[in-house]
N, C-alpha and C positions, 0 to 999 in steps of 0.2 A: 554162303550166308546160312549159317546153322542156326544162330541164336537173338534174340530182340538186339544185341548191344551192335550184332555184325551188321543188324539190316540195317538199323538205326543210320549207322557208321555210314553206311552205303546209300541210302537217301539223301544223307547229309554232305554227301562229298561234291564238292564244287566242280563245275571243269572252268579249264584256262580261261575258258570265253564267257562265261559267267561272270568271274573276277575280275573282266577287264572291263567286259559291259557295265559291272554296278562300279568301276572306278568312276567310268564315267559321267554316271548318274549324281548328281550332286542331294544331298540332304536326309534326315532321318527317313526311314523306313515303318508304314505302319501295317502290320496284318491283323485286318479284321476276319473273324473268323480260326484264331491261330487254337483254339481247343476241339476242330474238326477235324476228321481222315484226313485233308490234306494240309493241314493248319500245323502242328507242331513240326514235320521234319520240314517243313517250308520256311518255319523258321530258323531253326538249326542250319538249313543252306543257308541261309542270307548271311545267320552270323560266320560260319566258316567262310562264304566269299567276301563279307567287308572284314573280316579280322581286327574287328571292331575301330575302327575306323568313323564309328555314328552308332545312333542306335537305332536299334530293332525293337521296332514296338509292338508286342503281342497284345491282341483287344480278344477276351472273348470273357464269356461266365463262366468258365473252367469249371465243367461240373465233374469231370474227372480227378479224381483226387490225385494229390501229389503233381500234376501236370503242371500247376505255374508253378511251383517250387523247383522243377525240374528244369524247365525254361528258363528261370530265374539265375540260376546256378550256371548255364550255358550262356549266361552274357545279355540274356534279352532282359528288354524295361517291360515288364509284364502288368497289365492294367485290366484287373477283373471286371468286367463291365458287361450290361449288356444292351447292344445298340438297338435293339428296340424300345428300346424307354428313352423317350427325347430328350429328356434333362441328361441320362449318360451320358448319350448323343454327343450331346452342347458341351459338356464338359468333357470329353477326349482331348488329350494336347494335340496343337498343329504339329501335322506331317506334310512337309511337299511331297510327299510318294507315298500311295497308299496301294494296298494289293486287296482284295474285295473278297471273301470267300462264304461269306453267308450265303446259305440258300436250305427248300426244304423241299424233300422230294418223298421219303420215304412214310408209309403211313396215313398221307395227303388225300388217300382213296376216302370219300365219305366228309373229308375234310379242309373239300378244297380252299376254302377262304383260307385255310391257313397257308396252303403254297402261294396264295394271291396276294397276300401279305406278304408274307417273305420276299416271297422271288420279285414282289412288282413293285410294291409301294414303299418297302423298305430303301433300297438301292436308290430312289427318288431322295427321300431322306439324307442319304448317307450323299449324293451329289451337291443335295446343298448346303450340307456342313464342311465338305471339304473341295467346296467351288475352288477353283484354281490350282490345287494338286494334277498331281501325275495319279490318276487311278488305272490300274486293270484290273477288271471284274471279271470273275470266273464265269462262265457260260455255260452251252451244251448242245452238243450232238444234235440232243433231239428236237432243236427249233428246225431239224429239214424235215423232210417226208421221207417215209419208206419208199427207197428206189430198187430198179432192178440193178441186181449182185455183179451182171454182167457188165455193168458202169461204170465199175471204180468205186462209186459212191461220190459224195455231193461236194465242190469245189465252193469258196466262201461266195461267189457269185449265183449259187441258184438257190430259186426261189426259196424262201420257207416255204413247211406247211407244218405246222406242230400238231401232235395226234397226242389229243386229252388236255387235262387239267394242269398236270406238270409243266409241259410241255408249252402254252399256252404261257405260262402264269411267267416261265424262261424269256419266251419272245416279248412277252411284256416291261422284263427288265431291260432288254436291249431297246424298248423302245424307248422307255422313260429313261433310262443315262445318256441315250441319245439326243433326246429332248434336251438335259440337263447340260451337256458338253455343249451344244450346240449354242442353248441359252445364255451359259454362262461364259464359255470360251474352256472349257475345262477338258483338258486332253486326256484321252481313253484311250484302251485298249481293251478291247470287246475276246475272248477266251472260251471259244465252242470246244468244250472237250468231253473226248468219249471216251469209258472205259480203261482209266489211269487203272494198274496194277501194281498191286506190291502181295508180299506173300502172306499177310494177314486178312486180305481181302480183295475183291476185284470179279471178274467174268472166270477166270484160272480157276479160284479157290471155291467157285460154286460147282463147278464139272467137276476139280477133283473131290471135292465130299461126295455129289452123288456117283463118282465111279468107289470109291471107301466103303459106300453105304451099301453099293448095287440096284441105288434106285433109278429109274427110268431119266432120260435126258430128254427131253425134247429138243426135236433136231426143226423144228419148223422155220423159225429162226436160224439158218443155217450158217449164214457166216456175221462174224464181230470184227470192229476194230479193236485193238487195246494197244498198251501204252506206261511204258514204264512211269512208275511216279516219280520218281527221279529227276527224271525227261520235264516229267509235265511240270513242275514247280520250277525245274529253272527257267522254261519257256513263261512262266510266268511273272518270275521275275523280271527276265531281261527283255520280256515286251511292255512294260516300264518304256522303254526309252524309243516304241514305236507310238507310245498315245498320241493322239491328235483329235482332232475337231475337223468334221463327225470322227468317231471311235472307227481306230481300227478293228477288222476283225481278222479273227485268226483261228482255222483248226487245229486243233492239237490231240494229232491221236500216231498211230506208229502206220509206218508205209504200206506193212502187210493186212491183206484180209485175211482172217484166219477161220478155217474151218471149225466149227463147233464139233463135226463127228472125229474130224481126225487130230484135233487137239485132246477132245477125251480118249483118243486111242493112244495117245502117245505119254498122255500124264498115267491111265490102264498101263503100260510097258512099264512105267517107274515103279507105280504102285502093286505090282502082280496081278492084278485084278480086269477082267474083261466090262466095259462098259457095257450097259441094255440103254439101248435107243427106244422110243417111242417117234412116232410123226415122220415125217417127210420134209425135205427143205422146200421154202417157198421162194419163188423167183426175187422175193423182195426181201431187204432188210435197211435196218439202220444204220447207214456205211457213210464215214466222211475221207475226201480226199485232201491231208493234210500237204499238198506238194510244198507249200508256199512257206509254211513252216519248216519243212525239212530243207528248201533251198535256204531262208535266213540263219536256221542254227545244228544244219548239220540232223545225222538220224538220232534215235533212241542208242543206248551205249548197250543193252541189253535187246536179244534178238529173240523173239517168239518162244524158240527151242528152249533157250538157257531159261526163259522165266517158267516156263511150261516143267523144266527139270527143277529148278530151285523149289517153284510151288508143290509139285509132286511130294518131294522129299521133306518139304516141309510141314504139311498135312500129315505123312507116311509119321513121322516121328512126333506128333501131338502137339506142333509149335501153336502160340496161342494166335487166336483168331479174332475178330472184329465181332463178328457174328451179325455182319449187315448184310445180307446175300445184294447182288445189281439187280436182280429179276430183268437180266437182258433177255429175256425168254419174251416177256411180256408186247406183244405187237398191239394192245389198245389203248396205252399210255396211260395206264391205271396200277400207281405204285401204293 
């Protein structure tokens, strides 16, 4: 993956069990949220695995230029909207399958109403406009607590504890579509995911700028999940046909814990360049144990190493960037 058209290509490539799963999912397809990080190649999957066979309904305000034109051209039914304004809302077309991907995390420091909006009262909203669909709603990681590293990290069975305003405003959406499934009988699937990667952005593309730059890492935070996006979009797709009443829940992150200081050592080998550490690892971090998603749909197709190499390489050579950092660094839940 050298170039936007290869990664593109390669987000967008279905596997066998994708195509078979949304064979069997009957009816249009809506993604709310399709002008986000994980919104456009999400769609582009869907269209590649129904091979249009239905449509692909992209919802968002596309404030990126050219984006719905682009989507358009690949086969989706593209609907500039934005689901915060009720009247939109009301006027979206029915979809029996909707995929959820609104949310607001970054920035929200100083401005939490606005993640409490998004993340809690919206997805309320959006449950009762499309009561009786098939929703999955994107989730996160960090409705657990910082556990010890020596754990694995956190199975969909233990407790929450969300650290901040982000995090808080997250567990709130689960609680209110749970409410709303429950109330209305409307099947979900509930989608904690941590640290999706691709090489324009992600946990990877923050260690390799600052090993590029030579500036300090902090290693406090010692180990991360991540998680090809690739992976994660089709897990999202195809838990589509695990929703139920209450919502399923599901982590979605890759098998390995990965080191922060020897992940920056090893994207340092690509890039020529010796990483500077700052801090010490603390016994605790943000760790989720996806087993349950990896026994339903199989591992990531991408392994640590090769993403850790393609990102290296792809930074090294000025490929373009998102320019969103994770701030997985951050342990007070203040993004």
């Amino acid at each position: 993956m050298r170039t936007t058209a290869e990664l593109e290509e390669r987000l967008a490539r279905p596997s066998a069990g994708l195509v078979g799963d949304l064979g069997r999912l009957e009816g249009d397809i809506m993604i709310l949220g399709a002008g986000g990080k994980l919104g456009p190649s999400l769609v582009r999957l869907a269209l590649n695995a129904t091979r249009g066979d239905r449509r692909i309904i992209a919802v968002s305000r596309f404030s990126e230029p050219g984006l719905a034109d682009d989507l358009r051209a690949a086969g989706a039914t593209v609907v500039a909207a934005d689901v915060a304004d009720d009247r939109a809302l009301l006027e979206l077309p029915d979809a029996p399958n909707v995929v959820f991907l609104v949310g607001a995390k970054f920035g929200t420091h100083g401005r939490e109403h606005t993640a409490w909006f998004t993340n809690t009262y919206l997805p309320g909203r959006v449950a009762e406009r499309f009561a009786g669909s098939r929703i999955a709603a994107l989730s996160t990681g960090n409705v657990y607590p910082l556990v010890p590293v020596a754990g694995g990290g956190c199975t969909e069975d233990h407790p929450v504890g969300p650290v901040g305003d982000y995090a808080m405003s997250c567990l709130g959406r689960e609680r209110v579509l749970t409410h709303f499934a429950e109330a209305g009988g409307t099947p979900m699937s509930l989608i904690r995911l941590n640290y999706a990667v691709e090489l324009r952005y992600g946990v990877l593309v923050d260690l390799a700028q600052k090993v590029l730059a030579g500036e300090p890492i902090d290693v406090t935070t010692g180990q991360v999940n991540v998680v090809w996006q690739g992976y994660a979009n089709e897990v999202a797709l195809r838990s589509l046909l695990l929703a139920s009443t209450p919502p399923y829940v599901l982590n979605v992150t890759g098998p390995e814990l990965i080191s922060v200081r020897q992940a920056a050592r090893a994207l340092g080998d690509v890039l020529g360049k010796e990483p500077v550490f700052t801090g010490e690892e603390a016994p605790t971090a943000l760790l989720s144990d996806a087993s349950r998603c990896h026994r339903l749909f199989g591992y990531p197709e991408l392994t640590p190493a090769e993403l850790i190499e393609h990102t290296a390489r792809w930074v090294a050579e000025g490929g373009p960037l998102l320019g969103k950092p994770t701030k997985f660094e951050r342990r007070d839940g203040r993004f």
